[in-house]
C-alpha positions as CSV (number, residue, x, y, z in Angstrom):
1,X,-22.0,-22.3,7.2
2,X,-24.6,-21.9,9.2
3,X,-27.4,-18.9,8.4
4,X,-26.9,-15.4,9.9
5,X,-30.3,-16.1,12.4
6,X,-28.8,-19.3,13.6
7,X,-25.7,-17.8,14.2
8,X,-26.8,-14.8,16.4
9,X,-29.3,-17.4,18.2
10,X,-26.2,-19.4,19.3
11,X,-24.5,-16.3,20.0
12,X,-27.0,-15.4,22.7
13,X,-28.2,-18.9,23.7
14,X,-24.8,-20.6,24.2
15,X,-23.6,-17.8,26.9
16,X,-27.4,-17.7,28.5
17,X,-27.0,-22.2,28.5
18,X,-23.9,-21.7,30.6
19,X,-24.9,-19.0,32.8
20,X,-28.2,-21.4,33.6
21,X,-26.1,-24.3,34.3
22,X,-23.8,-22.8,36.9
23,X,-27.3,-21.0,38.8
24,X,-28.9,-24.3,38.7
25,X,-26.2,-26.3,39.9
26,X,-25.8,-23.9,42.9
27,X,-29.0,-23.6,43.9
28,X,-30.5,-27.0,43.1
29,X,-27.6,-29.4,43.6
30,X,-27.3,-30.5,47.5
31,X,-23.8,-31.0,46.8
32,X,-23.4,-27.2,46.6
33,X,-24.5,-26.5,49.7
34,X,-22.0,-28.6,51.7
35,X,-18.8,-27.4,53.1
36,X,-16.7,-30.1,53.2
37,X,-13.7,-30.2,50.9
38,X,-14.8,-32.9,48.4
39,X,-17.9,-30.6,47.9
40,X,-15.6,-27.6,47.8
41,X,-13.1,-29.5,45.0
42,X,-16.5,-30.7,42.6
43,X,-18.1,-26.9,42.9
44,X,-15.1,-25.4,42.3
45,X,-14.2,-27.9,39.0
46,X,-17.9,-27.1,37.7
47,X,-17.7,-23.8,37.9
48,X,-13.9,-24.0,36.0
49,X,-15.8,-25.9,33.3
50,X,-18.8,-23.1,32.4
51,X,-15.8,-20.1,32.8
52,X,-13.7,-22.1,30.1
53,X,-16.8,-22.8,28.4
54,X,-17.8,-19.0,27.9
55,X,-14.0,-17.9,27.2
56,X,-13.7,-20.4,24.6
57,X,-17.3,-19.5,23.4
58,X,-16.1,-15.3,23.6
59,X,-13.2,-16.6,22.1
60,X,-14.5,-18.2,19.1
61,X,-16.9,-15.3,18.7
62,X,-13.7,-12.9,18.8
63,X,-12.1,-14.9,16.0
64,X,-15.4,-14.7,13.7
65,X,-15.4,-11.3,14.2
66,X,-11.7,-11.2,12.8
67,X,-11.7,-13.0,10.1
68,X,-14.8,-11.0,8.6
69,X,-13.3,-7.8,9.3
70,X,-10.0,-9.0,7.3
71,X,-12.1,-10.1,4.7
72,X,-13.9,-6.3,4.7
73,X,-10.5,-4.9,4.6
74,X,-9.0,-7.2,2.2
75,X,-12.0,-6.0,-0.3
76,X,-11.4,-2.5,0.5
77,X,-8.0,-2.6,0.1
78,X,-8.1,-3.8,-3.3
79,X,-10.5,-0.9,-4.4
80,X,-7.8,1.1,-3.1
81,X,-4.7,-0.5,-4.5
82,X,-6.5,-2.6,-7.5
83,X,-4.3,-5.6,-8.9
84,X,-2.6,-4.2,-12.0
85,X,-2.6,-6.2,-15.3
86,X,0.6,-8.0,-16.4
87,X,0.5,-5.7,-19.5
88,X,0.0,-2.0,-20.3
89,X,0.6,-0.7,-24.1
90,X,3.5,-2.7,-24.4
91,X,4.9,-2.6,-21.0
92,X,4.7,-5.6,-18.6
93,X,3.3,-4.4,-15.0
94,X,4.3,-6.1,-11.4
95,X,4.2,-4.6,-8.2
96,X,4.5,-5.7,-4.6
97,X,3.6,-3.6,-1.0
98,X,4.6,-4.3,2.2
99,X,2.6,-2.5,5.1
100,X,3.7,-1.6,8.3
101,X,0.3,-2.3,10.0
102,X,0.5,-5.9,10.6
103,X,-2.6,-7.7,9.3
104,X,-3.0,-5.3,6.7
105,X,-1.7,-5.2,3.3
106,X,-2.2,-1.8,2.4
107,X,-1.2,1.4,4.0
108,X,-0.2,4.8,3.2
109,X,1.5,3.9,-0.2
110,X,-0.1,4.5,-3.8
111,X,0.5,3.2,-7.0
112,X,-1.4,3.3,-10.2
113,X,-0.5,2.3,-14.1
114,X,-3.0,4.1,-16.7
115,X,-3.1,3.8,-20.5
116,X,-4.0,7.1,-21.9
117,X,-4.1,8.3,-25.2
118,X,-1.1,11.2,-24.1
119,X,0.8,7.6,-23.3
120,X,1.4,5.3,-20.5
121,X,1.1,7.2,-17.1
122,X,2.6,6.1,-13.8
123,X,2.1,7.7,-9.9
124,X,3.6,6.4,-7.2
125,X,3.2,8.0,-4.0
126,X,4.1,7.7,0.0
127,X,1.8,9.5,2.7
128,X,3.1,10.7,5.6
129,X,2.5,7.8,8.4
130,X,0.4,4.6,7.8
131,X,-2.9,2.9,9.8
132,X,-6.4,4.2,8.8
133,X,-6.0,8.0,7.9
134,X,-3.0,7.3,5.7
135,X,-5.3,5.2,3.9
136,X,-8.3,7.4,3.3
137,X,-5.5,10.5,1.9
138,X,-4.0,7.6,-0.1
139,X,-7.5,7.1,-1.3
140,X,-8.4,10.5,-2.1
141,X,-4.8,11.4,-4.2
142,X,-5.2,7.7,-6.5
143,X,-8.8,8.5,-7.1
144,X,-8.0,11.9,-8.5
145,X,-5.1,10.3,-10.7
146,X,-7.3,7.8,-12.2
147,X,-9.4,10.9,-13.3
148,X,-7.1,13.3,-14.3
149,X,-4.5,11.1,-16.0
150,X,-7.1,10.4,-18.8
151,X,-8.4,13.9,-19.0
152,X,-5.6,16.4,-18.8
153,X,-3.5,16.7,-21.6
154,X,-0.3,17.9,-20.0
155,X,1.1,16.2,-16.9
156,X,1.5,19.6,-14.8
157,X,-2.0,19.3,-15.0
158,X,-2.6,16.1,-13.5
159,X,-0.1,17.2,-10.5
160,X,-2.5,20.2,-10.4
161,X,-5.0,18.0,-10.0
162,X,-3.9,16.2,-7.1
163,X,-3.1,19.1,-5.4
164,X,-6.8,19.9,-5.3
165,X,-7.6,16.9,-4.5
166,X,-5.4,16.2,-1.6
167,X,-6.3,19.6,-0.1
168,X,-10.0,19.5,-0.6
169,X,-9.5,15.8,1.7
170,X,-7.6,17.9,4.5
171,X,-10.2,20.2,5.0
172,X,-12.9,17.6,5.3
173,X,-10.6,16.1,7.4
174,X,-10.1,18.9,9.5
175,X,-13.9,19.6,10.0
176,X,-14.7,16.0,10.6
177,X,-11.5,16.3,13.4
178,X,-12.8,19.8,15.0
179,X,-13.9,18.8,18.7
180,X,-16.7,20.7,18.3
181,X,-18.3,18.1,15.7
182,X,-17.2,15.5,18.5
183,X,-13.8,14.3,16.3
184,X,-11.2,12.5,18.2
185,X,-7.7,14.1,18.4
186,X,-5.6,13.5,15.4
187,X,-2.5,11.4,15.5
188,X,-0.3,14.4,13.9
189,X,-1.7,18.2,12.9
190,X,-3.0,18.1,9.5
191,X,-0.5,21.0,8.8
192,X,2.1,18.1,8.9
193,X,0.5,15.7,6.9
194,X,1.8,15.8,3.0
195,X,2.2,13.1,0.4
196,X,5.3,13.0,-1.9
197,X,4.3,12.0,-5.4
198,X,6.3,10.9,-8.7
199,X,4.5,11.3,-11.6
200,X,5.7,9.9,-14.9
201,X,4.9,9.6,-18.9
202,X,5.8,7.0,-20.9
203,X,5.2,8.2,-25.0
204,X,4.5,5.4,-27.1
205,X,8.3,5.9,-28.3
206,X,9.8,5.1,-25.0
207,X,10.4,8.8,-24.3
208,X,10.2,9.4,-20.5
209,X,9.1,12.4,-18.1
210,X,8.4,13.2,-15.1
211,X,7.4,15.2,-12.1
212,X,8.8,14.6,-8.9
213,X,7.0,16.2,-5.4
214,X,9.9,14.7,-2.8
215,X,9.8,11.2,-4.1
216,X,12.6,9.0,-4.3
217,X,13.9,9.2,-8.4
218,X,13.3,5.2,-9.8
219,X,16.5,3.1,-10.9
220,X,16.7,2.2,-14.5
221,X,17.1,-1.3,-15.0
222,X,19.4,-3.0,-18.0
223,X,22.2,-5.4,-16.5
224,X,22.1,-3.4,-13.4
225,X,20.4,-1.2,-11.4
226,X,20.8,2.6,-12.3
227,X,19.8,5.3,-10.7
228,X,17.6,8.2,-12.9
229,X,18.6,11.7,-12.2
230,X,16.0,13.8,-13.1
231,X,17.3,16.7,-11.3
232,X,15.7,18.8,-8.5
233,X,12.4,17.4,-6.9
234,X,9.8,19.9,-6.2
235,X,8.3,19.9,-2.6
236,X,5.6,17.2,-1.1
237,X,2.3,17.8,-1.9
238,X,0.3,19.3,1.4
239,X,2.2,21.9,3.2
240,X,3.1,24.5,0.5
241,X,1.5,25.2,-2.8
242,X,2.8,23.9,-6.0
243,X,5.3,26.6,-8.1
244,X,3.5,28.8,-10.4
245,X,6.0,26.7,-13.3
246,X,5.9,23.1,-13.7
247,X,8.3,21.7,-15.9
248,X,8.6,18.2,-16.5
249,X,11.8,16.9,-16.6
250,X,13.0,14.3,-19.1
251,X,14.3,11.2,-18.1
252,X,15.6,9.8,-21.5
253,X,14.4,7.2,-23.0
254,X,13.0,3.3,-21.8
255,X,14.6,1.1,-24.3
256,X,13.2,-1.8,-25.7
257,X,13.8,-4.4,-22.4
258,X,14.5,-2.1,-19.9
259,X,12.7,-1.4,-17.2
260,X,12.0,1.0,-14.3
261,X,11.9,0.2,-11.0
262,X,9.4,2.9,-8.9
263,X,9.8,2.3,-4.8
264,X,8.5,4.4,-1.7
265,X,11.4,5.2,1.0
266,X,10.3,2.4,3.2
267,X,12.5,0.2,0.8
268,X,15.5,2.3,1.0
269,X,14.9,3.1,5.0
270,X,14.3,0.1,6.4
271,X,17.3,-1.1,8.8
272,X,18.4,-4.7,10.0
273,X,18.9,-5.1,13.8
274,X,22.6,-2.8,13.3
275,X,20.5,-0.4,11.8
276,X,22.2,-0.7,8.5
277,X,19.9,0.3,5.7
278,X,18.4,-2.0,3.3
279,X,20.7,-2.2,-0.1
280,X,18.0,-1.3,-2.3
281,X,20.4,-0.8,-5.5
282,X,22.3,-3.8,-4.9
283,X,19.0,-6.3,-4.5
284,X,17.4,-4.5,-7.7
285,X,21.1,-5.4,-9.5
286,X,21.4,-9.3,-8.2
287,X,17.8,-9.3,-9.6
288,X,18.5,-8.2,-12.9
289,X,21.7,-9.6,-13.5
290,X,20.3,-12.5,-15.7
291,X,18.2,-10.8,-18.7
292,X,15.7,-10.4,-19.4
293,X,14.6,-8.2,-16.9
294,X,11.5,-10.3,-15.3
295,X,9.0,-7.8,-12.9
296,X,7.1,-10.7,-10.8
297,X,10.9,-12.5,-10.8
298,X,12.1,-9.2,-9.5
299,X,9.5,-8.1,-6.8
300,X,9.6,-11.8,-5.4
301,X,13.5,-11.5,-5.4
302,X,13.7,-7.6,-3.7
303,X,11.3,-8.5,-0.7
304,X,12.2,-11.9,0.3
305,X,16.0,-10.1,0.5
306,X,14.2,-7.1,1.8
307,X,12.4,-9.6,4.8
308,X,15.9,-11.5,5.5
309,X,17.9,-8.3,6.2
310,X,14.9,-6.6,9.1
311,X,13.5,-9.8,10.0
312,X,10.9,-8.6,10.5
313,X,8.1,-6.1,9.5
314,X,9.5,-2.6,8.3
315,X,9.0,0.1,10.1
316,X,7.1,1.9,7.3
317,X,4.6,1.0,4.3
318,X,7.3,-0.6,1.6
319,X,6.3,-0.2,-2.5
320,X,7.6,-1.0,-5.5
321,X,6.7,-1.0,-8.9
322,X,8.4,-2.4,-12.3
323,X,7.9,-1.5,-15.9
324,X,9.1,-3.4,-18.2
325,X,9.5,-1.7,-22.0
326,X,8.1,-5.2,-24.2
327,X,7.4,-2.9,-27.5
328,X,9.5,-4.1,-30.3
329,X,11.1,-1.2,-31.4
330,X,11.8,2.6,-30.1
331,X,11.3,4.8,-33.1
332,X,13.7,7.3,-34.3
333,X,13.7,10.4,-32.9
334,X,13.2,13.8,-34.4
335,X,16.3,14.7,-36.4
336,X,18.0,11.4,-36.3
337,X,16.6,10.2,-39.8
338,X,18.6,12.9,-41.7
339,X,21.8,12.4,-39.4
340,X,21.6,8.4,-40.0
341,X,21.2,8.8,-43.6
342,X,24.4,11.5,-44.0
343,X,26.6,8.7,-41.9
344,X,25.7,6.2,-44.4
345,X,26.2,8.0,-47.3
């Protein structure tokens, strides 16, 4: 590859060799100056050759400029979204995204996996809308998590957290966007823009819970796909304040083998050309249906399924995220040591 100097001296000089050509042809060249239609024909052919010249010159120039900004967003995008490890404190890791912007592989979906010593903690989360500004409120709610998750002892905490967070973005947002600091209008009001979030804990004896902002519950996987009911969600994060009482909500517990299955709604809402919704349930199931329950195996299987029913590109930002529980044993519970032992005796 040629050096950056070079290349911006052939960026100038190429253009500039053409330009000189065509000038000097038509004011040197006697054959320019003649009417006649074989003159006509050879001016008109050299003058076709230096246009093609400079679009195929602007052309390869445009393409440069392409592939380095992929390869800026590419980088950027895995700060954002940073390739989980295959394990976690016993639990094997996959996850797979889908954006809606095509040429990028990121959007307004958030995901994050942290080992903590309160357990194994999971957010997944789905901003309103996708394209830059999803991104940067994508980016200000995972870098909170990745804070708060090993700091806060309680999970209502870490949603607390995140509320902060995300609100302390909007208002940045919303001086950056005032047209008195020379923003350009918004796409939507920032009073619209919110973020549902699903927050869960794993404890090291498979116990789950959770807090749900207006996220789709995650299908427990063993056999089948089943979906968790974890009850009421509380509302999306952004247009009203979190409820003075946060309870988390338990979930039961991951058994050794099983897995959960986190998604955004662009799996669940994204329609083939009759509009009929994608099967998510059904495509996790056919997945599954040969233990054990393999995560890569599984986000390979769901999207290629997921990409043959729209044929194309979904309409929105598509996520999901398995956990598989690879510990060897889930200890007994409180109270079940004394109701074992009067069974067997």
């Amino acid at each position: 590859m040629a050096p950056p100097r070079i290349r911006r001296a052939l960026a100038l000089g190429l253009p500039t060799a053409w330009g000189a050509v065509a000038i000097t042809y038509k004011l040197v060249c006697p054959l320019a100056q003649q009417n006649g239609l074989g003159a006509r024909i050879v001016t008109s052919a050299v003058f076709f050759a230096v246009g093609t010249g400079l679009i195929l010159h602007v052309r390869g120039a445009l393409l440069r400029e392409v592939r380095q900004l992929r390869e800026i967003a590419g980088a950027a995008q895995n700060v954002l979204l940073r390739p989980l490890p295959p394990r976690v404190e016993g639990l094997a890791v996959a996850a797979g995204r889908l954006s809606a912007s095509r040429g990028a592989s990121v959007g307004g979906d958030l995901y994050e996996v942290a080992a903590t010593d309160h357990g194994v903690r999971v957010v997944m989360g789905d901003v309103r809308g996708h394209g830059l500004a999803a991104i940067a409120t994508a980016a200000a709610v995972l870098g909170s998590f990745r804070e708060a998750a090993h700091e806060e002892p309680e999970l209502p905490l870490v949603l607390r957290r995140l509320e902060r967070a995300l609100g302390r973005h909007l208002r940045e947002r919303s001086r950056a966007e005032h047209p008195a600091n020379g923003g350009a209008a918004p796409d939507s009001p920032l009073a619209e823009e919110f973020v549902t979030v699903l927050l869960i804990e794993i404890s090291p004896d498979g116990e789950v819970t959770a807090l749900n902002c207006g996220h789709p519950w995650p299908y427990r996987l063993s056999g089948h796909a089943e979906p968790v009911r974890g009850g009421d969600p509380l509302p999306p994060l952004g247009p009203f304040p979190l409820p003075a009482d946060l309870s988390v909500l338990h979930c039961g517990a991951l058994l050794p083998g099983e897995a959960l299955a986190l998604h955004t709604d662009g799996m669940e809402d994204a329609r083939d050309a009759a509009g009929r919704f994608f099967p998510l349930q059904a495509a996790l199931t056919e997945a599954v249906r040969v233990p054990p329950v393999a995560p890569q195996t599984v986000i390979r299987a769901v999207y290629s399924r997921l990409l043959r029913h729209t044929g194309r590109l979904p309409v929105d930002d598509a996520a999901l995220l398995i956990l598989r529980n690879d510990r060897k044993r889930v200890p007994l519970q409180q109270g079940e040591t004394a109701r074992r032992e009067s069974t067997m005796t």
